[in-house]
C-alpha positions in Angstrom: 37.7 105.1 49.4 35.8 106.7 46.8 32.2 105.5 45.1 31.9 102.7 43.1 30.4 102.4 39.5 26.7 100.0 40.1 26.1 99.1 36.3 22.1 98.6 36.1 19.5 98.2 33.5 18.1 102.0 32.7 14.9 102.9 33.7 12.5 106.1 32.6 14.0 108.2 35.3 17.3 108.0 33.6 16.1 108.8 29.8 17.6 113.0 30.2 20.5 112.2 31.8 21.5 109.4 29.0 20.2 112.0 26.9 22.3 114.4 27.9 25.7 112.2 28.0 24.8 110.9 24.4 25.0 114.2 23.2 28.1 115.5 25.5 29.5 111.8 24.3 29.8 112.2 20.1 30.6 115.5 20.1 34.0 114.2 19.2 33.1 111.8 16.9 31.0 114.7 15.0 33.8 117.0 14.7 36.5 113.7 13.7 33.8 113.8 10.5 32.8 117.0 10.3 29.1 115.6 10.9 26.9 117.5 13.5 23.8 115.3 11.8 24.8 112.1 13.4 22.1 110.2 15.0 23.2 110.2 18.9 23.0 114.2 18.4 19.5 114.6 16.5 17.9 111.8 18.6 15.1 113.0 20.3 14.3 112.8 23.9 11.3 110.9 23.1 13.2 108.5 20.8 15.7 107.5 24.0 12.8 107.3 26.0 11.6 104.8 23.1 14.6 102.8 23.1 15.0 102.7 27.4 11.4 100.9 26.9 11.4 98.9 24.3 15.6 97.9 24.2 17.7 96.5 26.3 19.8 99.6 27.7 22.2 99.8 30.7 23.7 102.8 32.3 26.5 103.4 34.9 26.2 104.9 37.7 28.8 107.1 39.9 26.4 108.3 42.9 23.0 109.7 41.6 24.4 110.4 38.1 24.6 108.3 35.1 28.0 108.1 33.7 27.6 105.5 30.6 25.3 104.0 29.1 25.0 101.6 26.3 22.3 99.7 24.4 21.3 96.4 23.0 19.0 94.7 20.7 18.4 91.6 18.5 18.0 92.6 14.6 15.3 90.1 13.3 17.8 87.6 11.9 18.7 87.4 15.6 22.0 88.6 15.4 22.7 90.9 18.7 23.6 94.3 18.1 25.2 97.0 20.6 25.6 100.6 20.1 26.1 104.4 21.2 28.2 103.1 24.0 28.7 106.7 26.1 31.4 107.2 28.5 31.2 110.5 30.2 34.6 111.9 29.5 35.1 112.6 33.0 34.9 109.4 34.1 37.1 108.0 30.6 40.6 106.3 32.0 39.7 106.2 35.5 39.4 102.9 35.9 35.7 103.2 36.1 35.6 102.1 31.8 39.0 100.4 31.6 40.2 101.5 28.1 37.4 104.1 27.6 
């Protein structure tokens, strides 16, 4: 039986690696709009390690590595907002993101 996805609330020692999958992540979605100066790829490392601090931000897990990752906040009308949902493409209709 293989590993299980844990889905967990991020923490500062997982700021590079969703980093790292946020940029592997909208690669696609940069070359659908031929748009290379979309925010998930000029982020800073700094800015993630803003938002894994201050936001709500969960990542999933195979093993030691982080294979998604998603964030959350509440705009100040209090409306909740989600966004740059990352699904490493490895692990994209395996069962481990069902419809991913």
């Amino acid at each position: 039986m293989g590993m299980s996805v844990i889905i967990s609330a991020a923490t500062a020692q997982d700021v590079e690696q969703i980093f790292r999958l946020q940029y592997l992540c909208f690669q696609r979605e940069a070359e659908l709009y031929d748009n290379y100066r979309i925010d998930p790829l000029v982020q800073t490392l700094d800015a993630v390690r803003g938002e894994v601090a201050d936001d709500l931000v969960f990542v999933a897990r195979l093993g030691d590595e982080v294979v998604g990752s998603v964030r959350g906040f509440t705009d100040p009308d209090g409306t909740g907002q989600i966004g740059k949902l990352c699904v490493h493409p490895g692990s994209r209709v395996t069962g481990s993101a069902p419809g991913c």
